[in-house]
C-alpha positions as a Markdown table, in Angstrom:
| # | Residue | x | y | z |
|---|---|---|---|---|
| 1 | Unk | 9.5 | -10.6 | -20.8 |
| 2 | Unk | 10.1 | -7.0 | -20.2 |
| 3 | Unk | 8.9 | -5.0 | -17.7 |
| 4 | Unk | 8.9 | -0.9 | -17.9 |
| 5 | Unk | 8.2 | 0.8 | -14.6 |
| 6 | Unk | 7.8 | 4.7 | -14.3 |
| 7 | Unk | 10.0 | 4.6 | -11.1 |
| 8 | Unk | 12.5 | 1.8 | -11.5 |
| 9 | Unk | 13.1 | 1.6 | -15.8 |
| 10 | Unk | 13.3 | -1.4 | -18.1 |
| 11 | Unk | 14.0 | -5.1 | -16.5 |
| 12 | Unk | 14.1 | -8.2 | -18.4 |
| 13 | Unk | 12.7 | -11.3 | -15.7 |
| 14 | Unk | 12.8 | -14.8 | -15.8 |
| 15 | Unk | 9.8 | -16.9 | -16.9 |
| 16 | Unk | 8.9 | -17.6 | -13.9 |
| 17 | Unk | 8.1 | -14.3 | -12.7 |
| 18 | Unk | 6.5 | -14.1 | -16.0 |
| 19 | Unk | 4.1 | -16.2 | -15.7 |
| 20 | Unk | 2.9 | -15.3 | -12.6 |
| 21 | Unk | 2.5 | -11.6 | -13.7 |
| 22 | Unk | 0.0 | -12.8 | -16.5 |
| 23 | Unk | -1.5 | -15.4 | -13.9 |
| 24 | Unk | -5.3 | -14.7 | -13.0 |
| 25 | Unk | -4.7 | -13.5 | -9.7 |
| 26 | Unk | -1.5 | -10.5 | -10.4 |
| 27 | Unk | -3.5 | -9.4 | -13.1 |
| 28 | Unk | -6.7 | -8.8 | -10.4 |
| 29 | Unk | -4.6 | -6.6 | -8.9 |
| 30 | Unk | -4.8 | -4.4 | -11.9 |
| 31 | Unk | -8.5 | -3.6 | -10.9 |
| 32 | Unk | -7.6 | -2.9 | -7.4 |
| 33 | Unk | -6.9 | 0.3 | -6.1 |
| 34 | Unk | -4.2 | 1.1 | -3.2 |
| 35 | Unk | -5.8 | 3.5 | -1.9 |
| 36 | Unk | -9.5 | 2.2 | -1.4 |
| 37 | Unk | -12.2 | 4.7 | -2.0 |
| 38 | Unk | -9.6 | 7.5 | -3.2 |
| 39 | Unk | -9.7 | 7.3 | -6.9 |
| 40 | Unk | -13.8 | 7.6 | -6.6 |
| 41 | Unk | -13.5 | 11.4 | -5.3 |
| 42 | Unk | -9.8 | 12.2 | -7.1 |
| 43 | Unk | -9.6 | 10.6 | -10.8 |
| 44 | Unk | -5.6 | 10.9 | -9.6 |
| 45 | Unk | -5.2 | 9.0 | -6.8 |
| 46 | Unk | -5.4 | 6.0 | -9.2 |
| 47 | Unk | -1.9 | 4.0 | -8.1 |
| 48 | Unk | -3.0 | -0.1 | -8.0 |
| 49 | Unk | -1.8 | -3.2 | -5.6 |
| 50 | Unk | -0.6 | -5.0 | -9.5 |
| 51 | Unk | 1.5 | -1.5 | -10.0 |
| 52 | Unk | 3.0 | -1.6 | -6.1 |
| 53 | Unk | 3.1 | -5.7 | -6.1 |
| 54 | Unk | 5.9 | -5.7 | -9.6 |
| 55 | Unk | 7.3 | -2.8 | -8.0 |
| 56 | Unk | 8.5 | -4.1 | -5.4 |
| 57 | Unk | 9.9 | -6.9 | -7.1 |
| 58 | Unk | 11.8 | -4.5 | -9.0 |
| 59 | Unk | 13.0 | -3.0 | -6.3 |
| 60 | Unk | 14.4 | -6.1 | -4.7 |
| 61 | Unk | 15.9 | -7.0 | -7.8 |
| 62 | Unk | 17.7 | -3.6 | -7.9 |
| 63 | Unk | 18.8 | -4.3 | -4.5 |
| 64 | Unk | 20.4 | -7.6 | -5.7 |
| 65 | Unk | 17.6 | -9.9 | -3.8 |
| 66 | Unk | 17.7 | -13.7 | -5.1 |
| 67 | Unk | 14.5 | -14.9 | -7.2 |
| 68 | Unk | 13.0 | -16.4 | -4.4 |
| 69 | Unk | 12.8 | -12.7 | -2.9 |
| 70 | Unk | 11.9 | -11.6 | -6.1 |
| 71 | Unk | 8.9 | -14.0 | -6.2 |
| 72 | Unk | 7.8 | -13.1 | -2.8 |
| 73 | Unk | 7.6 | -9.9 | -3.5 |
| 74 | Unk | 5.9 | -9.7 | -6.4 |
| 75 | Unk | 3.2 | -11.8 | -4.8 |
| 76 | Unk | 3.3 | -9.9 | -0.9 |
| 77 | Unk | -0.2 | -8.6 | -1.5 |
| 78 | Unk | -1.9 | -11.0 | -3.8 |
| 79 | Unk | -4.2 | -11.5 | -1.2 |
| 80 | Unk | -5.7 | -7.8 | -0.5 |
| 81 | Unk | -9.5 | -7.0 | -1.5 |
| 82 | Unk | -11.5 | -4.8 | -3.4 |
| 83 | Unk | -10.5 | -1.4 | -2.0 |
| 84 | Unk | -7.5 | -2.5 | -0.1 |
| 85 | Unk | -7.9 | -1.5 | 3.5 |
| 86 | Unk | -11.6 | -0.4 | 3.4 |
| 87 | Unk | -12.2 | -4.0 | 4.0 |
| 88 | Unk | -10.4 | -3.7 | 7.2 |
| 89 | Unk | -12.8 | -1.4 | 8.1 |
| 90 | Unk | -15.9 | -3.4 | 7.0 |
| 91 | Unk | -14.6 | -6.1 | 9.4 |
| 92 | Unk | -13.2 | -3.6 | 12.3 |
| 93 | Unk | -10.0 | -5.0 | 11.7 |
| 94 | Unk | -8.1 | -2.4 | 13.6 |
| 95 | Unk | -4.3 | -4.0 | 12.9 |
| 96 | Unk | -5.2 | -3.6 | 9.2 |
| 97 | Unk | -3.8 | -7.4 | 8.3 |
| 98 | Unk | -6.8 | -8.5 | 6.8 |
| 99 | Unk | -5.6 | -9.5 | 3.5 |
| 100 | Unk | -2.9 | -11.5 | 5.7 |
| 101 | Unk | -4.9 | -13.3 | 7.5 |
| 102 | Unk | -6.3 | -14.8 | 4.1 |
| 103 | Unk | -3.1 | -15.1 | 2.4 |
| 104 | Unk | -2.3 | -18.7 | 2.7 |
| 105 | Unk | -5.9 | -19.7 | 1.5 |
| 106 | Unk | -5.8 | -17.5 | -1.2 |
| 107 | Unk | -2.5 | -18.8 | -2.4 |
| 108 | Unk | -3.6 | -22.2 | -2.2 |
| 109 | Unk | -6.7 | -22.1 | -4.1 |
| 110 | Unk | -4.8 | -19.8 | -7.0 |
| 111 | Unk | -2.7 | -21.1 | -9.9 |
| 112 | Unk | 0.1 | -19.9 | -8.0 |
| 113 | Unk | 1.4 | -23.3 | -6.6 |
| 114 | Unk | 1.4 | -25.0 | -9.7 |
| 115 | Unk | 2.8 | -22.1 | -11.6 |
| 116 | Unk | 5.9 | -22.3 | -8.9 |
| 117 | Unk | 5.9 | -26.2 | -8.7 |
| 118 | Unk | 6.7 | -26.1 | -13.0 |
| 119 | Unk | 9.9 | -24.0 | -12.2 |
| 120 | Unk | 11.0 | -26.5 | -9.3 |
| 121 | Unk | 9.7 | -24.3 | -6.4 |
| 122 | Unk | 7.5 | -25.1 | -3.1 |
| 123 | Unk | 5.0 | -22.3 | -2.9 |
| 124 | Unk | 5.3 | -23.1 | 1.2 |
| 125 | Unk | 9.3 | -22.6 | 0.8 |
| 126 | Unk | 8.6 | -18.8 | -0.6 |
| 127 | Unk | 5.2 | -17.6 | 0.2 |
| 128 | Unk | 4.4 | -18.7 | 3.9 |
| 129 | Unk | 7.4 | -17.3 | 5.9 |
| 130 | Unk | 8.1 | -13.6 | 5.0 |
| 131 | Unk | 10.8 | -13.2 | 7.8 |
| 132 | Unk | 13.5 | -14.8 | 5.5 |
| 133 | Unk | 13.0 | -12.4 | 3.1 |
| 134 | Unk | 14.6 | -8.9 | 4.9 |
| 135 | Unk | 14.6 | -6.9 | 2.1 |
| 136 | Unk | 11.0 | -7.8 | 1.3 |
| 137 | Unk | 9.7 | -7.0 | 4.9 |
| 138 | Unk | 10.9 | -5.4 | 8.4 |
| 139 | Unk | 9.3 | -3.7 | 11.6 |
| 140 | Unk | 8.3 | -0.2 | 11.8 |
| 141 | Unk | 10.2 | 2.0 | 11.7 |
| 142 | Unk | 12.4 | 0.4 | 9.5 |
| 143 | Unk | 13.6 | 0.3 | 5.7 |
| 144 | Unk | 11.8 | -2.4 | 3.3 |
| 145 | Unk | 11.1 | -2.4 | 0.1 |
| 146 | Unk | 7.2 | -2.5 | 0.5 |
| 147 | Unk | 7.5 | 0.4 | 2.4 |
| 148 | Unk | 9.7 | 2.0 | 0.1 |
| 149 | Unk | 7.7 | 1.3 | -3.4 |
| 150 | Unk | 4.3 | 2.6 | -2.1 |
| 151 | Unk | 6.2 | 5.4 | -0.4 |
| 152 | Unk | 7.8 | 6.5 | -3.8 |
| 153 | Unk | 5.2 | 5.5 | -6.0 |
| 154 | Unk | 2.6 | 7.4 | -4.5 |
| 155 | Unk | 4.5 | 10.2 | -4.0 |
| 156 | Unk | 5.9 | 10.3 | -7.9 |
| 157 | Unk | 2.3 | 9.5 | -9.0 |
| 158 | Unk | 1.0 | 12.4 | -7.1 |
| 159 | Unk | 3.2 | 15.2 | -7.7 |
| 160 | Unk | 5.1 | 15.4 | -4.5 |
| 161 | Unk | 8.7 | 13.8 | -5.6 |
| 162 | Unk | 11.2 | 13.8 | -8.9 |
| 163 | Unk | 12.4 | 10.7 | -10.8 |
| 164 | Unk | 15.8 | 12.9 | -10.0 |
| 165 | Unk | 15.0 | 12.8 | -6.3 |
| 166 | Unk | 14.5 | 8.8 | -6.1 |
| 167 | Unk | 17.4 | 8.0 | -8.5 |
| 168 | Unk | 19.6 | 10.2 | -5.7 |
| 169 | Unk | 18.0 | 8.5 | -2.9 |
| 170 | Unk | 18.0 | 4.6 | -4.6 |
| 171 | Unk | 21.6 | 5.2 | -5.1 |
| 172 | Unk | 22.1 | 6.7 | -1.3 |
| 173 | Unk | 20.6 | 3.0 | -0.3 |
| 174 | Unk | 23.4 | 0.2 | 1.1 |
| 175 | Unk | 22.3 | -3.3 | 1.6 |
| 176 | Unk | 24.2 | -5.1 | 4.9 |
| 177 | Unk | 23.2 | -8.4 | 5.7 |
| 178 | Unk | 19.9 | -8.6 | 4.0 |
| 179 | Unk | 18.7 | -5.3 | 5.0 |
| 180 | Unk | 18.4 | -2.2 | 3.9 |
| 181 | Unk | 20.4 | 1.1 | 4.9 |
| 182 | Unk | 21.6 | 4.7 | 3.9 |
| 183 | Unk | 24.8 | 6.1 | 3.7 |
| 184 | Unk | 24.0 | 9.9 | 4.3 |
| 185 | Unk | 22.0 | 11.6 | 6.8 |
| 186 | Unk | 20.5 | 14.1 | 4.0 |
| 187 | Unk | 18.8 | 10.8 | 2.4 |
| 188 | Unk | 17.1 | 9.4 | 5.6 |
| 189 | Unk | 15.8 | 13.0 | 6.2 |
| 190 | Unk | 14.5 | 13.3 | 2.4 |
| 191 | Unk | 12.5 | 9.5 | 2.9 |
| 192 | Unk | 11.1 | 10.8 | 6.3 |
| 193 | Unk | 10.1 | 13.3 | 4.9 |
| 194 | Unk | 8.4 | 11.9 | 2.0 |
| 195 | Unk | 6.7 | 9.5 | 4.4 |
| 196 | Unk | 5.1 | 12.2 | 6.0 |
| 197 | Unk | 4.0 | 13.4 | 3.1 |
| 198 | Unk | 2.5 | 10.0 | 2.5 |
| 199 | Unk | 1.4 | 9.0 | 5.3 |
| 200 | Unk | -0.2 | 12.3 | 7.1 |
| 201 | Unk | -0.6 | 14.8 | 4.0 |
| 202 | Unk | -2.3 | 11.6 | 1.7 |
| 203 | Unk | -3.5 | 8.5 | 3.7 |
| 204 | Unk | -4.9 | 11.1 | 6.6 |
| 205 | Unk | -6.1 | 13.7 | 4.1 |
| 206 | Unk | -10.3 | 15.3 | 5.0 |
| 207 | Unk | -11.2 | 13.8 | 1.3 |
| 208 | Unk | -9.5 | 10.1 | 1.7 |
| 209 | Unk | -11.0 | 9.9 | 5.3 |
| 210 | Unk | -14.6 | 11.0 | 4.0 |
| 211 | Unk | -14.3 | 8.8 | 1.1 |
| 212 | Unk | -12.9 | 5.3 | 2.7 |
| 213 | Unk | -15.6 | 6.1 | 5.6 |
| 214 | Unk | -18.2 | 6.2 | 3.4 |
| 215 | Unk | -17.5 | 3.5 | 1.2 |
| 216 | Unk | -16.9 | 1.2 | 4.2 |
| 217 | Unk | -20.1 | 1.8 | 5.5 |
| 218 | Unk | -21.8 | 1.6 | 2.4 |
| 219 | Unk | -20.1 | -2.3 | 2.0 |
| 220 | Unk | -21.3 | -2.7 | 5.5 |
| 221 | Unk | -24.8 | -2.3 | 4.5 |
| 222 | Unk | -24.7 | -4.5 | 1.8 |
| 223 | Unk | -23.3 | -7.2 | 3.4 |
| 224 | Unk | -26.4 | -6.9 | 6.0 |
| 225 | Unk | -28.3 | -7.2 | 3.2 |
| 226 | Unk | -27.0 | -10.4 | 1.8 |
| 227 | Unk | -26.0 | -7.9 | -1.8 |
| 228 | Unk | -22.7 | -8.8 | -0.8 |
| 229 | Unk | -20.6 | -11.6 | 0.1 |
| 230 | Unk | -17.2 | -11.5 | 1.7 |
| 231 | Unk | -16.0 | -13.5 | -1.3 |
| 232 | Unk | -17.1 | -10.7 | -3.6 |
| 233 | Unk | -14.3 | -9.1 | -2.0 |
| 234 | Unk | -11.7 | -11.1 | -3.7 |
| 235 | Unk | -12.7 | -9.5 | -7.1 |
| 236 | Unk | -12.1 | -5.8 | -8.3 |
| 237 | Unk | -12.9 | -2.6 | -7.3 |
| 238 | Unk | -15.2 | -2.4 | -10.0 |
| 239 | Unk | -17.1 | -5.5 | -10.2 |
| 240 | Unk | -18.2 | -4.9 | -6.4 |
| 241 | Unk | -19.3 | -1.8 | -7.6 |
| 242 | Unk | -21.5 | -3.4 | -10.2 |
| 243 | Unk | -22.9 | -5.6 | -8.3 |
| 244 | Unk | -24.3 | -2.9 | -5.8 |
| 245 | Unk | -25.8 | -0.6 | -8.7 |
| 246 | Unk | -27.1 | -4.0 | -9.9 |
| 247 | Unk | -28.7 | -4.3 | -7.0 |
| 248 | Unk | -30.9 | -1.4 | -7.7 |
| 249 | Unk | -31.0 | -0.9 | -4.0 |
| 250 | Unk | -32.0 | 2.1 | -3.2 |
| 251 | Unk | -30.2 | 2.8 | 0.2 |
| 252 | Unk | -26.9 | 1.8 | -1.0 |
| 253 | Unk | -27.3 | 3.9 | -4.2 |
| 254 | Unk | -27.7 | 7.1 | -2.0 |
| 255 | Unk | -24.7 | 6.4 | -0.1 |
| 256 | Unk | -22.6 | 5.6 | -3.3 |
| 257 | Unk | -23.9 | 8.9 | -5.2 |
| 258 | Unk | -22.0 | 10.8 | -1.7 |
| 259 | Unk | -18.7 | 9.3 | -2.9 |
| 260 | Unk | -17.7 | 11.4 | -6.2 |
| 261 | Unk | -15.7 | 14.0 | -7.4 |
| 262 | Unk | -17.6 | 17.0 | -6.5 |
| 263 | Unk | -17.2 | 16.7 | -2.7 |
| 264 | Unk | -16.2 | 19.1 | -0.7 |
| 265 | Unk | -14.9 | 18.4 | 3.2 |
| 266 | Unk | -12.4 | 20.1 | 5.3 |
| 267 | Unk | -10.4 | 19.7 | 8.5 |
| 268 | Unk | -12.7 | 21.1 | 11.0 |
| 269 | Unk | -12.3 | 20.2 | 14.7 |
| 270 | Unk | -14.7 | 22.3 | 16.4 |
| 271 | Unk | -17.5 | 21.3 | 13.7 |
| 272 | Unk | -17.2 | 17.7 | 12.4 |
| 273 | Unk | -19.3 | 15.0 | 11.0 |
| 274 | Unk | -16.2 | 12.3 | 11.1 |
| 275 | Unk | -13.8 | 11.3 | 13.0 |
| 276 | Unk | -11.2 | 8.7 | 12.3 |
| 277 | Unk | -7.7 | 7.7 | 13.6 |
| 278 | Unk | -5.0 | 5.8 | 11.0 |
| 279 | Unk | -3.3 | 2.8 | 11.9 |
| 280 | Unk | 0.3 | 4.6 | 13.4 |
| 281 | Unk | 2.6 | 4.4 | 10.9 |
| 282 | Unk | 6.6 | 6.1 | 11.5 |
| 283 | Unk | 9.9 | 5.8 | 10.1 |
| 284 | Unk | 13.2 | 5.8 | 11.0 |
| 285 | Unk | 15.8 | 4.2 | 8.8 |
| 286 | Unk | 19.1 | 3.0 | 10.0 |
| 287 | Unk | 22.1 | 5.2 | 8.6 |
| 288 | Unk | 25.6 | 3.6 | 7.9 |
| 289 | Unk | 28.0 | 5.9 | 8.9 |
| 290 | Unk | 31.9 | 6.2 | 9.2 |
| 291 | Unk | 31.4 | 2.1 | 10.1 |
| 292 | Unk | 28.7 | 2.6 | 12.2 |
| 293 | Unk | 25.2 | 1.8 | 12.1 |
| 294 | Unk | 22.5 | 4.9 | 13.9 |
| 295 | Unk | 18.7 | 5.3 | 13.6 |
| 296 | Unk | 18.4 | 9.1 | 11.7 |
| 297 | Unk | 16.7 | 10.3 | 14.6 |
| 298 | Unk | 19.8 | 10.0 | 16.7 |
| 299 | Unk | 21.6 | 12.4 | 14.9 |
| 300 | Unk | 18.9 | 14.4 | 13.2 |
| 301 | Unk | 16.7 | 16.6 | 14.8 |
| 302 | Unk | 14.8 | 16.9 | 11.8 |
| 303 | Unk | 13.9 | 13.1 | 11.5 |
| 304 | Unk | 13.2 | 13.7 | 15.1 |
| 305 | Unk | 10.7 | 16.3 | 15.1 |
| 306 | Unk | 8.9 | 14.5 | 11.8 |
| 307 | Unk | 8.3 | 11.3 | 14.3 |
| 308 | Unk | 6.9 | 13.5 | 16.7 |
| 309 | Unk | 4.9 | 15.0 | 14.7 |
| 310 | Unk | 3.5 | 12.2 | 12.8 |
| 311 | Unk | 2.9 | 10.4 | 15.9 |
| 312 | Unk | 1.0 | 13.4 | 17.6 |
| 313 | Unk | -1.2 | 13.6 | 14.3 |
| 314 | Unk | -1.8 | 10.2 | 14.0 |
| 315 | Unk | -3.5 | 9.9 | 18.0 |
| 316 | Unk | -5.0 | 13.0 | 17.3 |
| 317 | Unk | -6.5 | 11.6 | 14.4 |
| 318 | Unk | -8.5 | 13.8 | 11.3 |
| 319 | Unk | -11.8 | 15.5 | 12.0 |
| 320 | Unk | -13.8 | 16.0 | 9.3 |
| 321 | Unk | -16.5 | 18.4 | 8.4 |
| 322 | Unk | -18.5 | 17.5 | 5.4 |
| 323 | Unk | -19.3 | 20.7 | 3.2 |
| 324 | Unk | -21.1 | 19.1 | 0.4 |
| 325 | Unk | -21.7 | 15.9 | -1.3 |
């Protein structure tokens, strides 16, 4: 099987990761959408979990990961709901882990083991202990390759980056012992950088805040009125959405018309009808030079003021004034 990516190019894979990339629960991720409520108010902001999940396989492969990484990556985030991290918000999960906490029971009751088990692998071996796999995963504020894919993928999708730029900064990246580092100071400045740009200028923007606000409260409701079930959320974006217009409720069909194209909101601190604070999210790669390993921040002040920045903004939080909706 071959897999095309817009960011990575043309990979042939194993049948293994194969068949779990045409398995029932991969190809869910195709209707889910990584950025919740986003696409509902921005026809663009369309990137999906199945797009980030085989791009991050991709990217471990690149990095010269072993299948097993390969395989744990590609199924990281199997496990996330309808809208990604709106669900959080339904639940008032405030660490944002929600699709973790259900990731062994969704595994379980998949194809997944079996799928695994027919190419002589425990699905407990790969799935259930993500520290062995450093390329995969690592703390804030360092380098993965989660991190990295939606960073770069976003950022492509939405017009903020070049295939040019990530081919110059993939090939600026040096693995050491499992992790992952760059070799010039110019490339950990151009990924904080682009973080920022993700994390503040898109996940923090007025119109995604309005939107995953309103959509989480909208789910709320229905789930108070027994419309919804927390299973439902284990579906796609779209059949949840089906089920509420099904519901010919007339509540929730208010609040759902208010999340749509032609809203208009702005930053506003003095007048606002929202306010909402992100989970904190900063980076700081590791930089290998002249034999030595240094955060970027050590030596850049650029990668130092982005930190502060983004961590000022991020307590602050976004205020939101809703113009029209």
């Amino acid at each position: 099987m071959y897999i095309k990516d817009d960011i990575y190019g043309t990979f042939k894979v194993e049948r293994v990761l194969e068949e779990l990339i045409l398995s029932e629960p991969l190809q869910r991720l195709k209707g889910v959408h990584q950025g919740g409520a986003g696409y509902l108010v921005n026809e663009k902001w369309n990137v999906t979990r199945y797009e980030h999940s085989v791009g991050v396989m991709l990217l471990i492969r690149l990095l010269g990961g072993s299948l097993e990484e390969q395989i744990a990556g590609l199924l990281h985030d199997v496990s996330h709901t309808a809208f990604s991290h709106v669900v959080d918000a339904v639940f008032e999960n405030q660490a944002e882990d929600y699709h973790e906490k259900i990731y062994t029971s969704v595994v379980k009751e998949s194809v997944i083991p079996s799928i695994l088990a027919k190419h002589g692998y425990h699905y407990e071996d790969i799935l259930l202990d993500d520290s062995q796999w450093t390329l995969l995963e690592q703390p804030a504020p360092k380098l993965c390759a989660d991190r990295v894919d939606y960073t770069l993928r976003d950022m492509y999708r939405y017009g903020h980056i070049t295939l040019t730029e990530i081919s110059r900064f993939l090939q600026d990246v040096k693995v050491l012992e499992g992790e992952m580092f760059l070799q010039s100071i110019e490339s950990a400045e151009w990924i904080v950088e682009t973080y920022f740009k993700e994390v503040v200028g898109f996940f923090m923007d007025p119109l995604n805040i309005y939107s995953n606000d309103r959509l989480a409260n909208l789910l709320k409701i229905a789930l108070t009125k027994h419309i919804l079930t927390a299973d439902d959320f284990l579906g796609k974006d779209d059949e949840v959405l089906a089920k509420i217009r099904a519901s010919h409720d007339r509540e929730l069909m208010t609040l759902l018309n208010q999340i749509n194209p032609n809203v208009l909101v702005r930053e506003d601190k003095a007048h606002f009808d929202l306010h909402r604070r992100n989970k904190l999210r900063l980076l700081n790669p590791f930089v290998f030079i002249n034999g030595q390993i240094i955060s970027a921040s050590e030596v850049s002040k650029n990668v130092e003021k982005m930190q502060k920045e983004a961590y000022k903004i991020a307590v602050a939080g976004v205020y939101v004034k809703i113009l029209s909706s």
